[in-house]
C-alpha positions as CSV (number, residue, x, y, z in Angstrom):
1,X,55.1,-16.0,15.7
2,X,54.2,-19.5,17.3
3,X,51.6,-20.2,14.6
4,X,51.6,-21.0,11.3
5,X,48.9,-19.9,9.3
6,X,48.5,-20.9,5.9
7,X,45.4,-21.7,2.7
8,X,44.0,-24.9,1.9
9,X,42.8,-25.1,-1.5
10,X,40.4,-28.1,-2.3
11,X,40.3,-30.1,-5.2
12,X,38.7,-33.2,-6.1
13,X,41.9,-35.8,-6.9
14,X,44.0,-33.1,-9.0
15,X,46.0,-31.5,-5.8
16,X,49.3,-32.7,-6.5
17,X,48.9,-32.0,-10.4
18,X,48.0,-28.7,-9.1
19,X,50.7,-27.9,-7.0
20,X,53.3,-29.2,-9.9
21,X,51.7,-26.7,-12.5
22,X,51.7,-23.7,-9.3
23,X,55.5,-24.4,-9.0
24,X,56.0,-24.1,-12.7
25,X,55.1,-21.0,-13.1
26,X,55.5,-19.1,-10.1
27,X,59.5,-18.5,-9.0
28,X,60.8,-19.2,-5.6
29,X,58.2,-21.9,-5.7
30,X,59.0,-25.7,-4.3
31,X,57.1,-29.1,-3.3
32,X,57.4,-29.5,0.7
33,X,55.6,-32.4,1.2
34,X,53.1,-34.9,-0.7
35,X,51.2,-37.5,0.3
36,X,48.2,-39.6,-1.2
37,X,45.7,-36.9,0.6
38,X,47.5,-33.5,0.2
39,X,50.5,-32.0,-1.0
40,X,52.4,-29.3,0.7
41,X,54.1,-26.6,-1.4
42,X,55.3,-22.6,-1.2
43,X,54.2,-20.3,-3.9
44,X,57.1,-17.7,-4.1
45,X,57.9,-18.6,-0.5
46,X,54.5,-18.8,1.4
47,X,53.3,-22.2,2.0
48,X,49.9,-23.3,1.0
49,X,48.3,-27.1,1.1
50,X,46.3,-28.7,-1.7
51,X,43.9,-31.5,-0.4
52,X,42.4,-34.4,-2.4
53,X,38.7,-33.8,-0.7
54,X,36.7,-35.3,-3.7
55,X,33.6,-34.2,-5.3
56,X,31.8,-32.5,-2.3
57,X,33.2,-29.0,-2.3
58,X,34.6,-27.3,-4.8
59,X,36.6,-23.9,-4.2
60,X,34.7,-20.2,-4.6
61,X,35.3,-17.1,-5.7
62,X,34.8,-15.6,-2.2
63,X,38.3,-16.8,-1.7
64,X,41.0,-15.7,-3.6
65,X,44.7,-15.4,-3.5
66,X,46.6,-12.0,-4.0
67,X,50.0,-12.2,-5.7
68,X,51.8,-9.0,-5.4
69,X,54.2,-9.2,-7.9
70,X,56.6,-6.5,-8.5
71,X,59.6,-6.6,-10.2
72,X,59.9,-10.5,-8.9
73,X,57.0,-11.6,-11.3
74,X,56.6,-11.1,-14.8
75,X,53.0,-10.8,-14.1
76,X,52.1,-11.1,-18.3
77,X,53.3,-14.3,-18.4
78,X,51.8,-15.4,-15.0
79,X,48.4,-14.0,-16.3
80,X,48.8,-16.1,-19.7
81,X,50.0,-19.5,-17.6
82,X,46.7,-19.2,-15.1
83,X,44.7,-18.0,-18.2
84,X,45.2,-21.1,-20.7
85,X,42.2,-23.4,-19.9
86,X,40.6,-20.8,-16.9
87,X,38.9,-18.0,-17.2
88,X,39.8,-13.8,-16.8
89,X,36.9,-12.6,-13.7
90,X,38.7,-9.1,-15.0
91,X,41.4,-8.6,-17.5
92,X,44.7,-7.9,-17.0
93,X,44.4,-3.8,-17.6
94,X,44.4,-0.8,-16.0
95,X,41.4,-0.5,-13.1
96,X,40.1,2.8,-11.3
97,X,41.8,1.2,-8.2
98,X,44.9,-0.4,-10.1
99,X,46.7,0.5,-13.3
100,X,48.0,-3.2,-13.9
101,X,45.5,-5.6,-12.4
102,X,43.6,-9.0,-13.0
103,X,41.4,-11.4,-11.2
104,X,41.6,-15.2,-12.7
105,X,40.1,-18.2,-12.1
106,X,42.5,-21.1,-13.3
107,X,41.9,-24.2,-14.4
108,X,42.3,-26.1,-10.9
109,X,39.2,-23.5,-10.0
110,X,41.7,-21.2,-7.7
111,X,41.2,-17.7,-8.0
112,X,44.5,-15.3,-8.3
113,X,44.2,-11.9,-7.9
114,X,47.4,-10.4,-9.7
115,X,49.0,-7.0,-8.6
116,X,51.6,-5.7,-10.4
117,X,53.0,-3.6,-7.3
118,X,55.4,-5.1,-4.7
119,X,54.4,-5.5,-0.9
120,X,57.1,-5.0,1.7
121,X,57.6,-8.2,3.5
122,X,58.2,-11.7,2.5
123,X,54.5,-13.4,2.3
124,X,54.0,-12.5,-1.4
125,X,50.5,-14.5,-1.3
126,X,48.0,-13.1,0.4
127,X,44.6,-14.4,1.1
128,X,41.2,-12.4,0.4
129,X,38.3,-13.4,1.5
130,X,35.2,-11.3,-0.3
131,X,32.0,-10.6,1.6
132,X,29.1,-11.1,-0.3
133,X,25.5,-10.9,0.0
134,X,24.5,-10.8,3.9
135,X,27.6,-10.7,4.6
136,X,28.1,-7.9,2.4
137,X,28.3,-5.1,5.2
138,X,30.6,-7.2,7.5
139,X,34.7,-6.8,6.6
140,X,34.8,-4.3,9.9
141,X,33.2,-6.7,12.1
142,X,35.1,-9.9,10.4
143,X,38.3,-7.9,11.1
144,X,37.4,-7.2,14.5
145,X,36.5,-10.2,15.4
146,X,39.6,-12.3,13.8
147,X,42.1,-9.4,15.1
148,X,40.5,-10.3,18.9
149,X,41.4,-13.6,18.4
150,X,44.3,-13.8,17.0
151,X,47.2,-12.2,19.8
152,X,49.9,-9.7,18.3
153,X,47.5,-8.8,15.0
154,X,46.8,-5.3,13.9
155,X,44.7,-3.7,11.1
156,X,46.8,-2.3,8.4
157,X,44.3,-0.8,5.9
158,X,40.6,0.6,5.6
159,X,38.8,1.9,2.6
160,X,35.0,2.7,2.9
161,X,32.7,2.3,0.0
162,X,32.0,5.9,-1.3
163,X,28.6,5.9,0.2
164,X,28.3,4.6,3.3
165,X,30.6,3.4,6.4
166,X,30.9,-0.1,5.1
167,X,34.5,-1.1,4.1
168,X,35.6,-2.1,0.4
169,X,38.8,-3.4,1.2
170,X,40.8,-3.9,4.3
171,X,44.0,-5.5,4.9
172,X,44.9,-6.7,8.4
173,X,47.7,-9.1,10.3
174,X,47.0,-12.4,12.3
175,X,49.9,-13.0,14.1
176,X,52.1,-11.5,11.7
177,X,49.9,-13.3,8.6
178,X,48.6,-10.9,5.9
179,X,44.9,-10.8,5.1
180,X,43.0,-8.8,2.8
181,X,39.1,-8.9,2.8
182,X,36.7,-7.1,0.3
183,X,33.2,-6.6,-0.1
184,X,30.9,-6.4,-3.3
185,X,27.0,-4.7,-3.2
186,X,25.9,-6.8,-6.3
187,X,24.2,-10.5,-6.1
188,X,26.6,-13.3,-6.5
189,X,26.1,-16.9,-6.5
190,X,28.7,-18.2,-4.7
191,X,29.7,-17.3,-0.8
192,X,32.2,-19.2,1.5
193,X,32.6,-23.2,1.5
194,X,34.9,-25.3,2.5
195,X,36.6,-25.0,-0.7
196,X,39.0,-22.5,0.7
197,X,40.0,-22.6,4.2
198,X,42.8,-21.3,6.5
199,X,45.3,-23.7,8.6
200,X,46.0,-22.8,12.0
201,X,49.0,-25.4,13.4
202,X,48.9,-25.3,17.5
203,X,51.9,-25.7,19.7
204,X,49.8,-27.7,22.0
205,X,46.1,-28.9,23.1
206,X,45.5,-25.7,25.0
207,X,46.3,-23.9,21.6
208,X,44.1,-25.9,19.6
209,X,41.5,-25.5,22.4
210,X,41.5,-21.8,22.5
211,X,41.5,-21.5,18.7
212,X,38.4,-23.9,18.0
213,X,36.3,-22.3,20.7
214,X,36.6,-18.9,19.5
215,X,36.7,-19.3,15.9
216,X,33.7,-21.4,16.4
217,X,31.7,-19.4,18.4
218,X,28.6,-19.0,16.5
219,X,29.6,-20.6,13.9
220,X,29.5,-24.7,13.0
221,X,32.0,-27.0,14.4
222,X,32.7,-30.0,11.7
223,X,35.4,-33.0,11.5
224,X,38.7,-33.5,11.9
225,X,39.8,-30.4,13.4
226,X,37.4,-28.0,10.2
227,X,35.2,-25.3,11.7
228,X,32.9,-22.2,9.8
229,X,33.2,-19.1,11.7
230,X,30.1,-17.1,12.2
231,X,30.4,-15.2,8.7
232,X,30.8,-18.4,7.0
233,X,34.1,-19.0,6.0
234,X,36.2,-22.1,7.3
235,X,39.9,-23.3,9.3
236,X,41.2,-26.1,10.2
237,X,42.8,-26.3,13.5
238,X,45.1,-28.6,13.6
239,X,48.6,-29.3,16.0
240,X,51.9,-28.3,13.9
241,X,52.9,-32.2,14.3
242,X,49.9,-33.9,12.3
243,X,51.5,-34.7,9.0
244,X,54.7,-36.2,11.1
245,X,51.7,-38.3,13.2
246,X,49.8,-39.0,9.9
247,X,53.6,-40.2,8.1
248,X,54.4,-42.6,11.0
249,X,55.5,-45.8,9.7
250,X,54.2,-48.1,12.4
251,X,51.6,-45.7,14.1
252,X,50.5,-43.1,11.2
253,X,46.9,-45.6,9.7
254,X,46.1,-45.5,13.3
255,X,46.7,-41.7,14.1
256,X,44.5,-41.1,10.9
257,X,41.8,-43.5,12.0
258,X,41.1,-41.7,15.1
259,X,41.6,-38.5,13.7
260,X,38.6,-39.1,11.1
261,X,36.3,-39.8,14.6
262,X,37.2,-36.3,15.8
263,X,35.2,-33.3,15.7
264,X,38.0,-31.0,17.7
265,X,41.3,-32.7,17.4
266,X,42.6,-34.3,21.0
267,X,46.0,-34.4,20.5
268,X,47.2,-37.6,23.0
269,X,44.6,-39.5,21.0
270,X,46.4,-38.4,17.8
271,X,49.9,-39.4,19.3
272,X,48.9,-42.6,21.2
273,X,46.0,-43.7,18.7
């Protein structure tokens, strides 16, 4: 796999003190990278980015994190860690579709979805993205659509609702990355922001070329490298060099200056700012 796909979660100015209490808890867990705007850290070996955003978004229960724990995770005392000062969507118990289960919301506002079986693989973490309202009747097409543009993917898992020939669950690869997607028929208050998005790190400017066209299409292109797809939810797509361009000591304000006039991120501008 070229690419490196991977969550940002957005806080407000709490994503380092967020990362340091995800590490605590979680084993296999370690700080990559921090810097005043976002901190870079693996969560029993898959890497995820917290980002110091401020105020404007907050992060949604349309994006969630699996943690498939199995015998690596003592997932009572995880439950109890994300529980004290968040909140239990569904309590750690036994579910028609999971006999040790729990959705949380922690403090920090991420929502953990914790599975007491193991998943074969290394990416323990797995993003789930839940269709809601009009976009209810859509995990086939969203899976389609990502699985076209994303080269060597492939869906894994399909389960209709009872009723009808929408999906309740599916769980697909992106170039080797792990997905899970889920729909719900009742009326929620929260869809998709920018709250929760998905990195894609580029080789090269063809890469991040391809990636923001097609992501984008039909969708809403923003700043610095951030797109919503046509369902809603939002990437960022960004070249795999940007924090070492950001970090520069003599050319790193600079890089960052031009990369906050960007809409699709030009990567000569970024390296000769």
């Amino acid at each position: 796999m070229s690419r490196l796909i991977y969550p940002c979660l957005w806080f407000d100015q709490q994503a380092a003190e967020a990362a340091d209490f995800y590490v605590s808890i979680f084993p296999n867990s370690e700080i990559l990278e921090k810097n005043p705007m976002a901190v870079s850290f693996q969560v029993l070996g898959t890497q995820m980015m917290g980002l110091n955003g401020g105020p404007m978004y907050q992060q949604t229960q349309a994006s969630s994190y699996f943690v498939y724990c199995g015998s690596e995770v003592n997932i009572e005392e995880l439950y109890d860690s994300l529980l004290d000062g968040g909140k239990a969507i569904f309590p750690l118990g036994s579910y028609p579709w999971n006999p040790k289960y729990a959705w949380v919301t922690d403090k920090f506002g991420t929502n953990w979805q914790l599975d007491a079986d193991p998943i074969r693989g290394s990416q323990k973490i797995v993003p789930c993205l839940l269709f809601v309202n009009e976009n209810k009747t859509r995990v086939r097409e969203a899976m389609d659509f990502y699985i076209s543009v994303f080269p060597e993917s492939m869906k894994l898992m399909e389960a209709p609702h009872p009723h009808s020939e929408d999906l309740l669950f599916a769980q697909f690869k992106l170039d080797g990355y792990l997905i899970n997607a889920m729909s719900s028929t009742e009326s929620h208050d929260f869809g998709f922001t920018p709250g929760n998005s998905l990195v894609v790190t580029c080789q090269d400017q063809a890469e991040i070329d391809y990636f923001w066209e097609k992501l984008g299409e039909n969708g809403r292109f923003d700043r610095c490298g951030w797109l919503s797809d046509r369902f809603g939810h939002s990437w960022q797509i960004i070249p795999k060099n940007l924090g070492k361009l950001i970090s520069d000591p003599v050319k790193g304000q600079k890089t960052m200056e031009a990369l906050l006039q960007m809409d699709k991120l030009i990567l000569d501008k970024l390296i000769n700012p």
